[in-house]
N, C-alpha and C positions, 0 to 999 in steps of 0.2 A: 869334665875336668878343666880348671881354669886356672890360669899361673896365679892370677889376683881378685880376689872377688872384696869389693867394694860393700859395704854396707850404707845406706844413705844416699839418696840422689840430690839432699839439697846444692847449695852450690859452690859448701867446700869438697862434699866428695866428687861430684861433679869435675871439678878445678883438677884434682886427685889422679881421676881419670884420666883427664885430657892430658899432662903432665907425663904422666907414667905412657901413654899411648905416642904422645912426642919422641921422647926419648927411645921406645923400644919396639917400634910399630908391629912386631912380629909375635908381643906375649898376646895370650887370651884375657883378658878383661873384663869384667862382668859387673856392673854397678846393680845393685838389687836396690827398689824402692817398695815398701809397703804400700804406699797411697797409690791410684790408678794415672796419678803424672807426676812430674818431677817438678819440685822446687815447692810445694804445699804447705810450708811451715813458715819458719824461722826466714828462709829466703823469700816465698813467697808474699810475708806479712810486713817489711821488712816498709822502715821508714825512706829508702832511698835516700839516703845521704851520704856523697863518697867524704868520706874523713881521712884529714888532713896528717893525722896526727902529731895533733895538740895536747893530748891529755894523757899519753903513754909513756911511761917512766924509759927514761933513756937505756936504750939495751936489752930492754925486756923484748921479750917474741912480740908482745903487740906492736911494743913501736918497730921494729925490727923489719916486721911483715906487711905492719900497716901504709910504711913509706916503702917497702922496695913495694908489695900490692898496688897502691895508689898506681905509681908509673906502668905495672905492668897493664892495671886494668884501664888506663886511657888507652896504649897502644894499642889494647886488642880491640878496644869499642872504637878507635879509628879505624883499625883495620878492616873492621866486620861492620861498619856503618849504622854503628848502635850511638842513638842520639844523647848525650851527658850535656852538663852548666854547668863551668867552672866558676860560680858565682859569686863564691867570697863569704864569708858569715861573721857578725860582729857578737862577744862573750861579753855581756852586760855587770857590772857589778850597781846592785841598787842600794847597798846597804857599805859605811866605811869599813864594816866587821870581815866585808868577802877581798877588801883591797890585796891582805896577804896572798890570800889564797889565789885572787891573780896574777900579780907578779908571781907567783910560782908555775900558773899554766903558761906565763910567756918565757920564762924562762927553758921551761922545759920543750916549747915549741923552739926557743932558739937552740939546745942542745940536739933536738932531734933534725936539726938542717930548715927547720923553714924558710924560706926566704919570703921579705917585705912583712912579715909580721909586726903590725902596729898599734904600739899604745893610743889610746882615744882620750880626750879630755870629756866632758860633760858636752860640748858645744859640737866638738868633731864628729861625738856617734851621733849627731841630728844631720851630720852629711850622709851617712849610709843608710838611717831609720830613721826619720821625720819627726815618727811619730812613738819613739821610743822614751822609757824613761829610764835613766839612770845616772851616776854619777860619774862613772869612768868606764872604758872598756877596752878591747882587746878588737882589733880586724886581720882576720886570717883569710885571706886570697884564696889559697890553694881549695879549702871545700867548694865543694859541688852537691849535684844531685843526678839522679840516674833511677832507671826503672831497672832490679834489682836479676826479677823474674826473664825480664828481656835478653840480660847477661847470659843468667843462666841455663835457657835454651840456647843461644848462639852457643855457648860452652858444649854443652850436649850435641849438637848438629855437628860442631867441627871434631867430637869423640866418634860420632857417626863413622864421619868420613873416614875413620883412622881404623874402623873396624871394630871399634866397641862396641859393646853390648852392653842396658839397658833394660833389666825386668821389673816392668812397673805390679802391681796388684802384688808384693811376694814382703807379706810379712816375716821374718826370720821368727822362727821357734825354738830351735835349738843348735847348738853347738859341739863339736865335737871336734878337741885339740889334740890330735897326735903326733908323733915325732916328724914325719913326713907330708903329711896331707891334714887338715882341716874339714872335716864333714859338716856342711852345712844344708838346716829343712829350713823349709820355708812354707809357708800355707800351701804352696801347689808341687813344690818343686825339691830338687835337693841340689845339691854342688858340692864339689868336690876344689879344694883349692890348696895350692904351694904355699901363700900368706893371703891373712885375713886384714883387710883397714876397716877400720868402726870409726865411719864421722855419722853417726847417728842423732847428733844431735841433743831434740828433749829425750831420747833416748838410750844414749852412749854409754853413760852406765850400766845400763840393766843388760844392753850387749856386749859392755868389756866383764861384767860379772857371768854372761854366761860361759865365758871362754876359759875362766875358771883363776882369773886373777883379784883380786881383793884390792879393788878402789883407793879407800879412805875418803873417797868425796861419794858426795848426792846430787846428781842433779836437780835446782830447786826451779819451779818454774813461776818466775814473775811475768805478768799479764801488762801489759801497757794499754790502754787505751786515750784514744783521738775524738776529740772534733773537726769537723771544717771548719773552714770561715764562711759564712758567707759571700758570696760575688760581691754585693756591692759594698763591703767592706774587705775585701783584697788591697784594696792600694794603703791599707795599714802596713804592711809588710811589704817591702821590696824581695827579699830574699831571705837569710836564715837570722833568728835573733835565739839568742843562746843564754840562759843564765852563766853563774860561776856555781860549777858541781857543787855538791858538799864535799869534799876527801874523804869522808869515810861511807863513801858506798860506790860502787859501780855505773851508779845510771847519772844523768845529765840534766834531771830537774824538766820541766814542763818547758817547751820552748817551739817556736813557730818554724814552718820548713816550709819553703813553695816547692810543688810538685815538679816533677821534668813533664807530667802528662796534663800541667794546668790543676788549679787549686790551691789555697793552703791549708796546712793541719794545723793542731795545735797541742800541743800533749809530748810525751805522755808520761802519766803518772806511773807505780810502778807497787802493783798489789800482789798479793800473794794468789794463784789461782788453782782452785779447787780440782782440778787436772793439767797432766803434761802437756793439752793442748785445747784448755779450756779460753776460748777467745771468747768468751761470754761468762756472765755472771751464773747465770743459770745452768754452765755446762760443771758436771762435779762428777768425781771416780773416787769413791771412800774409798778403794784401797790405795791408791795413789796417794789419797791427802793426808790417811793415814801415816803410810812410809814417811811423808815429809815433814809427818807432825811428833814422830818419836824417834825422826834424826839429832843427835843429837849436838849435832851443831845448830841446827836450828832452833833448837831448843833455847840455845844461849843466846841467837841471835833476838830471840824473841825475846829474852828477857831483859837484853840493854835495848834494844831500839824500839820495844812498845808502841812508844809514842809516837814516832816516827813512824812507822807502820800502821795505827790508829787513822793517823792524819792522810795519810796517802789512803785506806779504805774509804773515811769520811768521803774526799775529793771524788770515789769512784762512784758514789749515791747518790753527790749531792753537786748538782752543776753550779748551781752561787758558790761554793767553794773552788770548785775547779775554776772556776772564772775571776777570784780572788787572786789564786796564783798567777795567772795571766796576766791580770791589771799592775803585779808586778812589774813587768815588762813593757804592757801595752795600754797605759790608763784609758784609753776611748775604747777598747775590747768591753761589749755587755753580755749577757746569757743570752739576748735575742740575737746576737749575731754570731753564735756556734749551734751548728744542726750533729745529729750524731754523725762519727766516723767511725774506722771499724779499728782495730785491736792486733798486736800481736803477744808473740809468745817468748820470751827469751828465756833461753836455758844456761844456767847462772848454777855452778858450781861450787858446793859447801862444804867446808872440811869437817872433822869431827870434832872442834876445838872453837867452830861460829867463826870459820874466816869465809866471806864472799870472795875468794880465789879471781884477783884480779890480772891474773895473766891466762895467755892460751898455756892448755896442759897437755900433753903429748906422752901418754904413757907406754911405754914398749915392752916385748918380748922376743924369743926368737924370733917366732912366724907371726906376730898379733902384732899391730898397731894400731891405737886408742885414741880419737883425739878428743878427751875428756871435758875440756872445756874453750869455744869458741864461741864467744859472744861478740858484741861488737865490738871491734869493728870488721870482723871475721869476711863479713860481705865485701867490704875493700880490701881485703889483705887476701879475697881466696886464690887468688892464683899465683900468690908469694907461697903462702901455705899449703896451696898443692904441689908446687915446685919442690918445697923440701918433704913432705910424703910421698912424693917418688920418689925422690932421694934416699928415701929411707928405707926405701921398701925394694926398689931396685942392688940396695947394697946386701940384701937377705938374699938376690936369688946368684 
């Protein structure tokens, strides 16, 4: 019997944990993870970039979580002497068609408090990127980068010390909500709990459905995949170069990132993938892709942005395309000087009507807590957003 049992070990439940164990050091706490370690997914695949927030509608949970996150997660990586680069990243516009659209990410970096966020002429982004091409841009100070997974064990070691618990290998299979107590199986085990939180991730849906509440979203899973650069084509890039988003989608266009651990990537694009944790072409779950192919938001999604979807699969086959979109940014970038890199998975929430749900969602009940949709920049902002799921959860007991 547990006062709180955790679903998810990546590293907003994780954050969840350590939060709720702050505050209360004497409840029972239990984080369940399926995979045999914590952090596997979303956190472990995770581009390492701590974000600024730049591109979050003022007020929204993201920008909300993403600026109080940001601060809490330097303190704690000073504290726990986890290595970060406050490095800076400049937001390219290469086309007059994107100008609007950035004066409205500087805009809205100056409504969400950035400080020193600066307009670039053509001439100014060849001080921060030499070897960049564009006509105007954007330098935003505050990004960094940081090893993700690194976090998110230190998060777990100091839940340790607090007395939490930690069961890695424990698929959840069923649920059972009653007035008092929550019965939960799991592939070896059962629990018994006062409230349930579901940060499950690519899977939060299918466990806030088991708990017997009705969604309205899917979780859809889009695939990104990376190149490196080559070593002796590193000094193309100083640090992060960024296109201008398009508005009407979630992701942030193919764009270059130096590693915290050495290297850079390049990517990533942003495909539809034949499983909730298919980081390869090759990996595929019909019944998975099914579900995601007779939701019917995505249904819709699929029938306005086709093309756009078309175009991002082309780039994922064919490296001369992917290396197109780069020369956007980077005209001396060739195909001979990207090797493969690896992939992750993000879990991108869909309504029934084809909205890609661009805020965090947090669905509640008495004893249930859902956090439905946490994409990025969830990794920066987890220990904002586990601060207010203890909150939340602490007000249930």
């Amino acid at each position: 019997m547990f006062d709180i049992v955790i679903i998810g070990g990546g590293i907003v439940g994780l954050a969840a944990g350590f939060k709720i164990k702050q505050a209360q050091p004497k409840l029972k706490v239990v984080i369940l993870e399926k995979e045999d370690k914590i952090a596997s997914h979303q956190t472990g695949h995770n581009s390492g970039v701590i974000h600024s927030g730049l591109y979050y509608k003022p007020g929204s949970l993201k920008a909300q979580n993403c600026i109080a996150g940001y601060h809490e997660l330097l303190d704690f990586c000073d504290q726990q002497d986890i290595t970060y680069d406050i490095c800076g990243k400049i937001v390219v516009a290469t086309h007059t068609e994107q100008l609007g659209a950035m004066e409205n990410l500087y805009m809205r970096g100056v409504q969400n408090g950035l400080k020193g966020i600066k307009k670039l002429t053509k001439d100014e982004l060849k001080e921060y990127e030499p070897y960049v091409n564009g006509i105007a841009g954007l330098h935003v100070p505050q990004t960094g980068i940081i090893d993700y997974s690194r976090v998110a064990n230190k998060i777990a070691d100091n839940f340790f010390e607090l007395d939490g618990m930690i069961a890695t290998s424990s698929r959840v299979t069923e649920i059972n909500v009653s007035e008092k107590v929550i019965d939960i199986i799991t592939s070896g085990s059962r629990y018994e709990s006062k409230i349930l939180l579901n940060c499950a991730g690519l899977y939060a849906d299918k466990v806030a459905e088991m708990t017997g509440i009705e969604t309205g979203v899917r979780i859809i899973p889009f695939r990104g995949e990376y190149f490196k650069v080559r070593k002796e084509k590193e000094h193309l890039v100083r640090n992060l170069i960024y296109p201008v988003p398009n508005p009407d989608f979630p992701f942030l266009g193919v764009h270059f990132t130096r590693m915290i651990n050495g290297g850079i990537e390049a990517g990533p694009n942003a495909v539809l993938a034949f499983k909730r944790e298919g980081y390869s072409k090759s990996q595929f779950n019909l019944r998975e892709l099914y579900e995601t192919l007779t939701w019917p938001g995505f249904r819709k999604i699929a029938a306005t942005y086709w093309q756009t979807g078309l175009g991002e699969m082309y780039r994922s086959f064919s490296k001369r395309a992917f290396t197109t979109a780069l020369q956007q940014l980077l005209p001396d970038i060739l195909a001979g000087d990207l090797e493969p890199g690896g992939a992750g998975v993000r879990a991108q929430a869909c309504d029934k009507d084809g909205g890609l749900i661009d805020d965090f969602v947090i669905a509640e009940t008495k004893n249930v807590i859902n956090v439905l949709n946490a994409p990025s920049p969830a990794a920066t902002s987890a220990l904002s957003i586990g601060k207010t799921l203890a909150q939340k959860t602490l007000e249930r007991l």
